[in-house]
N, C-alpha and C positions, 0 to 999 in steps of 0.2 A: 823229273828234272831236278836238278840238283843247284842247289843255291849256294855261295860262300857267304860266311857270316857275315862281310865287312859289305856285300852287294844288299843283303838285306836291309841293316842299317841303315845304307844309302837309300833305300825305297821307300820305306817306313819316314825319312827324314824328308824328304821328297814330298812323301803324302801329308804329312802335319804341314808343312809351308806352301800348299799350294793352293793359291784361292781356289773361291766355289762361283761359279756362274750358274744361270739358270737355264734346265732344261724344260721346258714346258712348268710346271708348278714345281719340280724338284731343283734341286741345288747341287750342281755337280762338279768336282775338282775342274779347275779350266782345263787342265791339260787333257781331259778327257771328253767334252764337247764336242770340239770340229770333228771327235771320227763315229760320234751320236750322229749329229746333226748329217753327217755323212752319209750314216747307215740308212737315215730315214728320207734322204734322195736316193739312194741309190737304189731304195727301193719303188721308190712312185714314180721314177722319172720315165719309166715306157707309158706311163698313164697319166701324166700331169697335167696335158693339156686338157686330156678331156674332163678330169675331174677339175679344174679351175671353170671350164665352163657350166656343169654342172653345179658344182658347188656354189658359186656368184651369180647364175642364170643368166652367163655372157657379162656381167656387166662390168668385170674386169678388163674385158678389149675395151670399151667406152673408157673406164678411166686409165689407161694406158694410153691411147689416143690421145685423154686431152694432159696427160704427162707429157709427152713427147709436141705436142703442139704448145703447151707453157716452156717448154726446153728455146722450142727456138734454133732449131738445128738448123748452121749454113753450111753452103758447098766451101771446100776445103777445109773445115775443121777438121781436128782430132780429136776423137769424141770416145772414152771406155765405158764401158757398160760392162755394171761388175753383178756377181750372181745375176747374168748372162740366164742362164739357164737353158731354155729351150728357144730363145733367140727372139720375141715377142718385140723388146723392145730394140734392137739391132734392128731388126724389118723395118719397123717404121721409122726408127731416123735415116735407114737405107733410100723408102721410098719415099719421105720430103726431101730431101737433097739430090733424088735423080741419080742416088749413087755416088756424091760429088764427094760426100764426107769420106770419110779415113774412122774407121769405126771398128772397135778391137773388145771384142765380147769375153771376160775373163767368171771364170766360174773357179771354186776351188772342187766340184765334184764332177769328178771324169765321165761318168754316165749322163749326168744334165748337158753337157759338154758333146757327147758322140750324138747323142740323142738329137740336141737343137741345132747340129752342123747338120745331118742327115736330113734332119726336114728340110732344112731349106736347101739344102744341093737339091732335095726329088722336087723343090717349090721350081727349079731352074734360077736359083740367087749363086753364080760361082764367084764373082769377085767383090769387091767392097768392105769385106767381114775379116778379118781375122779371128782366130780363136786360139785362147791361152789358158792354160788349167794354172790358177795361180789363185792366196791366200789373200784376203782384202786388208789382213792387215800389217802382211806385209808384201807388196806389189812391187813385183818383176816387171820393174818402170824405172826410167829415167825420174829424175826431180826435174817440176815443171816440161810435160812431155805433151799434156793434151790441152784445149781449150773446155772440155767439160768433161765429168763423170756423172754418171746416174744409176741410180743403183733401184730395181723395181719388188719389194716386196723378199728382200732379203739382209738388210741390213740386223732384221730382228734374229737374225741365225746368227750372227757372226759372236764368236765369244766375248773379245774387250771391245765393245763399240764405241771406246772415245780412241781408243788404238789404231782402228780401223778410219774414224773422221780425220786422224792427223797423218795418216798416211794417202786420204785422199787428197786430205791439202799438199801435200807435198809435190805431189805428180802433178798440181795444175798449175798451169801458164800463172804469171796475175793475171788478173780479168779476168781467171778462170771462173764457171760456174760449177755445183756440185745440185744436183734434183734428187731425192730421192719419195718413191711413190711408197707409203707401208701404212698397212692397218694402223686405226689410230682409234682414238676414244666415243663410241657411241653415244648419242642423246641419249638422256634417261628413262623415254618414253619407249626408246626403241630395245632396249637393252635387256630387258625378260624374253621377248624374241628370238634376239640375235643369239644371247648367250644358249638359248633351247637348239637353236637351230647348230649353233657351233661344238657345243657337247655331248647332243644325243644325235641329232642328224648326221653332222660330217664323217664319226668315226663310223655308225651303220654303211655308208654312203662307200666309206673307203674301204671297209670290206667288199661289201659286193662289187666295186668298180678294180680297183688295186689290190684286192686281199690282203690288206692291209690298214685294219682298223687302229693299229698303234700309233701311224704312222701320222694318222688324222687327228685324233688326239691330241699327239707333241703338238702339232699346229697349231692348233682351236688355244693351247695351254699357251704357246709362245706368243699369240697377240693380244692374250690377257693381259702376259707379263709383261709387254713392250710400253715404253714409258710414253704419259700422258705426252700429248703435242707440244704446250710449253716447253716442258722437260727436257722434249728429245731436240726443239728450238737450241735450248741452250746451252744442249753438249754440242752443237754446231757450232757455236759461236765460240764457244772454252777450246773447243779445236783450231780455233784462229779464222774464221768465216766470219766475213761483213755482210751487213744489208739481209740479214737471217729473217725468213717467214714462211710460213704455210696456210695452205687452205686446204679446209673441211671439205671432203665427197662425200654423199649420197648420206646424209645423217651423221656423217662422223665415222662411219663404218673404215672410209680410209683418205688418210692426207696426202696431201705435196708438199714436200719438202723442200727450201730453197737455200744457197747458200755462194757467196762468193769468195776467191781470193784476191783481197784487195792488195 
């Protein structure tokens, strides 16, 4: 392929001004994340469920559970649920509101996307759900559209994630609430453990499971790099969110996240 000099230029100039985000322990131009982060659902997403079970020994449906029962979900809300993924949390605000809610599952990877629409059509779930392949930070939404957003265990993917809180604020009603459920900072005692277990276990794990050991890896490396609890408090709140707090699961292993538009 054939390049003209002034497109070169323009690339080269492109690449010196473009920040760097993290990909797992590495530092990588922003503009080249979301199709990393991409590569690496679209590669596990036929296998996500089972290796989330595996991997957590179930006890991610437990704190998922008790995410969606801290949410608070009533009949007639409208309720997004972003990195959606394979519908986990859509299910269960589906079935405390008896279906009542209005509940619109946005992912930005098309396979986590086919993947968790398909489960739940063969579960017999046809209406209550919407699904949108769309970027969290920037959302293919009206300003002020829903009463809540929750986002489960995928905020730590998203490339600018103070980009991504102020576009969630934007989409919600006042009174809106924002939950999100994500890995957070382990006890000290538990932490030589955990880290053995997320290092050397998960990527072994994701080989034989998803044949894809790299894939487990980024992962294990991206809720190293996800900011202490305080931290990630108070990029909520710099986003314009009142009444900001979380609580510790299972050792710290992962938080809930709270936040409102006042």
């Amino acid at each position: 392929m054939v390049r003209r000099m002034g497109e070169t230029r323009n690339q080269n100039a492109e690449s010196a001004t473009d920040s760097m985000a993290s990909f797992g322990f590495r530092d990588v131009p922003e503009s080249e994340k979301a199709a990393m982060v991409g590569d690496v659902f679209h590669s596990v997403a036929r296998r996500y469920d089972l290796m989330n079970d595996v991997l957590s020994f179930g006890v991610h449906r437990i704190w998922k559970d008790r995410f969606v029962t801290d949410l608070r979900p009533r009949a007639g809300e409208a309720i997004l649920d972003l990195a959606g993924g394979t519908g986990d949390i859509a299910k269960l605000v589906h079935q405390r509101t008896r279906g009542q809610a209005r509940v619109t599952l946005c992912d930005i990877n098309h396979s986590m996307v086919q993947v968790g629409r398909d489960r739940l059509l063969d579960q017999g779930l046809f209406r209550g759900i919407d699904w949108t392949v769309g970027d969290a930070e920037t959302l293919p939404f009206d300003d002020a559209s829903f009463d809540a957003v929750t986002i489960a265990f995928g905020i730590r993917n998203v490339t600018r994630i103070p980009k991504a809180l102020a576009d969630i604020r934007r989409v919600l009603r006042p009174g809106g609430r924002f939950h999100c459920l994500e890995f957070s900072t382990v006890g000290k005692g538990l932490k030589p453990f955990y880290d053995a277990w997320s290092f050397q276990a998960m990527p072994r794990i994701g080989r034989v499971i998803a044949d894809d050991p790299e894939a487990y890896r980024y992962l294990a490396e991206s809720i190293a790099r996800f900011p202490a609890p305080q931290v990630f408090a108070d990029m909520i709140a710099e986003a314009g969110m009142r009444r900001v707090g979380f609580d510790a699961l299972t050792g710290g292993i992962a938080a809930i996240h709270r936040g409102w538009r006042i």
